[in-house]
C-alpha positions, -999 to 999 in steps of 0.1 A, spaced: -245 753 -630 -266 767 -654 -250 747 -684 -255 715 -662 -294 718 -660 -298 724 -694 -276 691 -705 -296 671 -682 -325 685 -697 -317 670 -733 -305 640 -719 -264 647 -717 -251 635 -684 -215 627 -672 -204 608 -641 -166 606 -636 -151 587 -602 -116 597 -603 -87 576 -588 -50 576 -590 -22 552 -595 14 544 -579 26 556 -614 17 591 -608 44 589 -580 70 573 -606 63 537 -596 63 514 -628 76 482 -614 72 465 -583 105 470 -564 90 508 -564 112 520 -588 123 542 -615 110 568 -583 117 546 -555 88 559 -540 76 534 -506 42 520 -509 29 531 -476 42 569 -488 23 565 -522 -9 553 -503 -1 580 -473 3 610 -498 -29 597 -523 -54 598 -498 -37 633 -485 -40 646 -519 -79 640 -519 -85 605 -538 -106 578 -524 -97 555 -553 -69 539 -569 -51 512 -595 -32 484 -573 -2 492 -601 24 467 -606 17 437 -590 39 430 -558 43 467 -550 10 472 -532 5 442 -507 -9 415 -522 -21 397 -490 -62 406 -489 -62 412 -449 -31 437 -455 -43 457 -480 -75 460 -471 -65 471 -435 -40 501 -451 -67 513 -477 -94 511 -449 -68 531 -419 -67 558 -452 -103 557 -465 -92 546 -498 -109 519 -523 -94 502 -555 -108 504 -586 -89 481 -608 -62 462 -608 -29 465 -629 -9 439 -652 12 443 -682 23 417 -708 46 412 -734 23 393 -757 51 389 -784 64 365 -754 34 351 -742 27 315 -759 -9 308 -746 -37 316 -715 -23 292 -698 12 305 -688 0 336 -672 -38 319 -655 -23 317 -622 -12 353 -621 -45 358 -630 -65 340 -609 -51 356 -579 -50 391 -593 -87 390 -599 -91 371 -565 -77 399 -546 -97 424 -571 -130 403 -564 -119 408 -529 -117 444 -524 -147 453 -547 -137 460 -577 -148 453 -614 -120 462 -635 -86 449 -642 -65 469 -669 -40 450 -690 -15 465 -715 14 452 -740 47 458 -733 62 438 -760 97 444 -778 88 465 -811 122 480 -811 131 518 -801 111 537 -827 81 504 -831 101 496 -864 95 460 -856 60 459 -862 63 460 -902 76 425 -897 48 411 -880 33 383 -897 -9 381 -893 -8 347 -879 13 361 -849 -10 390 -849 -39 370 -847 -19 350 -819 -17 380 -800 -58 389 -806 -66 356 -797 -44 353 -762 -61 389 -754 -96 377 -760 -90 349 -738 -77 367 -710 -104 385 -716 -128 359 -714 -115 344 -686 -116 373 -659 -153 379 -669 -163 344 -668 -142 331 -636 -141 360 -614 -168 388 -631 -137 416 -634 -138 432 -670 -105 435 -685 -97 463 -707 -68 475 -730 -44 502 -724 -32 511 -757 1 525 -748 35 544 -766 57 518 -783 33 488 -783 18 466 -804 -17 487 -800 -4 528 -801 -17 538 -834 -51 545 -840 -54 517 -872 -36 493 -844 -63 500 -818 -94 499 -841 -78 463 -853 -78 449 -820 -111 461 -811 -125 444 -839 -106 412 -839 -108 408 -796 -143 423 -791 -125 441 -756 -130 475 -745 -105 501 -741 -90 520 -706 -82 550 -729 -51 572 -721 -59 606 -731 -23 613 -734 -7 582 -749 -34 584 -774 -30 623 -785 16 615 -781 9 586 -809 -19 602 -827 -16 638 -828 2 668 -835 20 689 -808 -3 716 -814 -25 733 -787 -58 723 -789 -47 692 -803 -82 670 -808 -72 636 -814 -82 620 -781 -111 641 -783 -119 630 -818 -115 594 -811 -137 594 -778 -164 609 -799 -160 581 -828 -158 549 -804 -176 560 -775 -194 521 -770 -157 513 -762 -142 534 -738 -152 513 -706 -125 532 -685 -103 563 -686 -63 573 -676 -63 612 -681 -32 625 -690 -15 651 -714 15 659 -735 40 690 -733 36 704 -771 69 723 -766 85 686 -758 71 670 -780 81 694 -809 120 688 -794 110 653 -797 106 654 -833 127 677 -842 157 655 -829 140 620 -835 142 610 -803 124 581 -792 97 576 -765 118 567 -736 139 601 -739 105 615 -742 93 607 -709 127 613 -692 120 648 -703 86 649 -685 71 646 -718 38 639 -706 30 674 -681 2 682 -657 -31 685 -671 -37 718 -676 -5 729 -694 -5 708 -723 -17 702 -756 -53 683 -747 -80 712 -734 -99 692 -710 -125 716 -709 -130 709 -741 -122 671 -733 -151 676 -704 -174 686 -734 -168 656 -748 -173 633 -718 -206 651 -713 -219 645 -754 -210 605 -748 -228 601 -717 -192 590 -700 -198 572 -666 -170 553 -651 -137 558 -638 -112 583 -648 -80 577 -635 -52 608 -634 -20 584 -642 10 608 -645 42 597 -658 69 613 -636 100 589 -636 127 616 -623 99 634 -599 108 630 -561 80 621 -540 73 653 -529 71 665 -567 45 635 -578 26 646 -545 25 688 -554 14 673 -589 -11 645 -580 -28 677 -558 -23 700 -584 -37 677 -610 -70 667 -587 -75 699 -581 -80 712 -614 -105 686 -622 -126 701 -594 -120 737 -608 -134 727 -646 -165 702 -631 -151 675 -643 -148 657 -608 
């Protein structure tokens, strides 16, 4: 308490609304799988946990139908916070194949009050990223120019701010990647503490690179997905050059306070920025059972609450 006087005092304040997200119960597609994991459980067992907000996820596993929805989150005192869409932008070959998808995405966001829809690329860049060194920069500046749009467009048609997940074996993971399309798309970032210190860091406790980069572009984080890495994995990983996906199959990314990011020190950070939006604990568990994503999920929240950072 003490240290929280005296950084309001000098000005230093931090204001995080945390939510979850169907992922954190192994959900990344919208059949429910790789976990399997029912909707109504996921939305049952988040609102059991403790959160009052969450990501709809992949589109077509929560109900899409605005009376629906809104009934289940209201019978479980739940909210949404943003909304959930991934593209492979190496596919996509203008705005206008994917506007419909997102005019009723951000319909149904407008709809249950909320401002932000996070978008991320899942595009083909091989097993290790290799394809990216043959990336030519007019399809680069393809890609930037499809994201600004979508950008554009959400703001200007439905007032929902779309920002980038840069994510593990993308076209945006690497921090020369994300500091390109920041400058060529103007768009803010939902920062992945995790994904960010897997591609950028070093397996080391105490690792700093999500720290480091929160404190260099703070104007751009707009939203957060906390999350971090199992050093001890992570050394197997490059020991044995595996790639990302046997990464995750080995629960590469852990629960937040065993692994390599100190979110005290991460709560530090928040504090010196002035963070004050959503932080979202996004756990990638795609062999957990249910009950394991729940234990976690609690676990997880919990600790938040235990370092102040809720």
């Amino acid at each position: 308490p003490e240290n929280h006087r005296n950084l309001k005092e000098i000005g230093i304040s931090m204001k995080v609304t945390i939510a979850t997200a169907p992922c954190s119960w192994g959900v990344w597609y919208p059949d429910g799988t790789p976990s399997g994991t029912p909707w109504n459980t996921f939305l049952d067992q988040a609102a059991s946990a403790g959160y009052q907000a969450l990501e709809l996820g992949p589109i077509g596993y929560l109900p899409a139908n605005f009376q629906e929805l809104s009934t289940e989150l209201e019978k479980r005192s739940l909210s949404v916070c943003a909304g959930t869409t991934c593209y492979a932008f190496d596919q996509i070959s203008n705005l206008e194949s994917i506007r419909e998808e997102l005019n009723s995405l951000c319909t149904l966001l407008v709809q249950m009050n909320a401002k932000y829809l996070v978008t991320m690329d899942e595009s083909n860049v091989g097993r290790f990223g290799e394809k990216k060194s043959d990336l030519t920069p007019s399809q680069s500046n393809k890609y930037f120019r499809i994201i600004r749009e979508m950008a554009t467009f959400t703001f200007q048609e439905h007032g929902i701010k779309t920002v980038f997940h840069p994510h593990i074996k993308s076209l945006y993971e690497y921090e020369k990647e994300i500091q390109n399309l920041m400058e060529a798309t103007g768009i803010d970032l939902c920062f992945d503490t995790g994904h960010h210190a897997y591609s950028n860091g070093s397996p080391e406790a105490g690792d700093r690179s999500a720290l480091d980069f929160l404190l260099k572009y703070p104007e751009r984080i707009a939203y957060l997905h906390f999350k971090n890495v199992d050093g001890q994995i992570k050394k197997r990983v490059l020991e044995e050059n595996l790639d990302s996906d046997q990464a995750f199959d080995l629960d590469v990314m852990c629960d937040l306070e065993d692994g390599i990011i100190d979110f005290r020190e991460l709560k530090t950070v928040l504090e010196t920025i002035n963070f004050e939006g959503i932080g979202v604990i996004e756990q990638d568990m795609p062999r957990a059972t249910t009950d394991q994503a729940f234990t976690s999920a609690k676990r997880n929240l919990n600790f938040l609450k235990q370092i102040d950072l809720v």
